[in-house]
N, C-alpha and C positions, 0 to 999 in steps of 0.2 A: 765800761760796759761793752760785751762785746756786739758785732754787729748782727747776729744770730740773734741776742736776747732784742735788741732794737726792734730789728724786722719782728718777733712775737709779739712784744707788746704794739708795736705799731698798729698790726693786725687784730689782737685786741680790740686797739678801741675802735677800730673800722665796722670789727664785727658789734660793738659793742653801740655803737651810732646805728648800725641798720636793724639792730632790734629795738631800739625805741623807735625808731622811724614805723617798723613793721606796727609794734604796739598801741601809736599815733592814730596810725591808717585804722586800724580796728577798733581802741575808743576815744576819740576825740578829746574824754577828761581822763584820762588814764597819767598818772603820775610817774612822767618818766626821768626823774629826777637821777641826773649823771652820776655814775658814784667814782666820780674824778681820774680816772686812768691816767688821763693826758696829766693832770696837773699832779699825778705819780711821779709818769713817765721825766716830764720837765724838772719835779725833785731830783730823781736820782740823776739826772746826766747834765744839768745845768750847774756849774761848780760855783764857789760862792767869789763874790767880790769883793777883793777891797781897793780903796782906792785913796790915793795920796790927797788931805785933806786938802794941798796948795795944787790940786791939779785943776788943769784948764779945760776948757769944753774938747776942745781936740783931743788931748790924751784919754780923758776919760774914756772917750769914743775911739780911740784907737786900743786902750785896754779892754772895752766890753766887746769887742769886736774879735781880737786875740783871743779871749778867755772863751767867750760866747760862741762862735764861728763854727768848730767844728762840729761841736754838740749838733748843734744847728741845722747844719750840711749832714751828718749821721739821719736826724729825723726826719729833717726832707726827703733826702736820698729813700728812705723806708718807707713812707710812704706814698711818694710819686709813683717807688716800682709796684705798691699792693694797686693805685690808680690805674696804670698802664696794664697791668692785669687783666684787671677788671672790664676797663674799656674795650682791651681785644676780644674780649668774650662779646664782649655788647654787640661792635662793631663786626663782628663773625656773623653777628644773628642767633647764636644759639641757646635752642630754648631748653638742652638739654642741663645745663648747668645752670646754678642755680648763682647769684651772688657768695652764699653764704659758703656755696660747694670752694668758687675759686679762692673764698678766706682761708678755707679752711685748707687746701691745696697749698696753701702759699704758707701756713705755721707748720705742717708737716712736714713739706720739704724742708724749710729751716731745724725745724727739732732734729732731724735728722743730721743736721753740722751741711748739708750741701749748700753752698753759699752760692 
């Protein structure tokens, strides 16, 4: 997956956490039941495992770690920078932008291939 589609879905579910958040704030019983992005996301980029039945706790853990790692590093990486974003907006003070504005600033620049 490239890191283009990461960074959208990433953003996704960022935006997709501050509207149940926003819907929360508005009816307290409002059913804002996830409808799983993240555990999408982790389908498509986390690859599968196999692992040698006579392996030891070590190996294991140095094979999940191989196999698992960069996934990993891709989705953190995507979402630290949608954070960092965000926060400079906050930390700016401005009241001009909105959260939803800098998600949505950060999936257009990517749709656009600018990395």
């Amino acid at each position: 997956m490239e890191q283009r589609e990461i960074m959208q879905r990433c953003v996704g579910i960022l935006t997709e956490a501050l509207e149940m958040r926003r819907r929360l704030r508005a009816d307290p019983d409002a059913d804002v039941t996830a409808d799983s992005a993240v555990a999408g996301l982790l389908e498509d980029m986390l690859p599968r495992i196999q692992l040698p039945a006579e392996a030891g706790a070590r190996e294991v853990a140095e094979i999940v770690t191989e196999k698992l790692g960069p996934a990993i590093v891709q989705i953190t990486s995507a979402l630290t920078f949608a954070f960092v974003q965000l926060a400079e907006i906050h930390d700016e003070g401005r009241t001009d932008v909105s959260s939803a504005d800098v998600l949505r600033s950060i999936s257009l620049h990517y749709e656009r291939g600018t990395s």
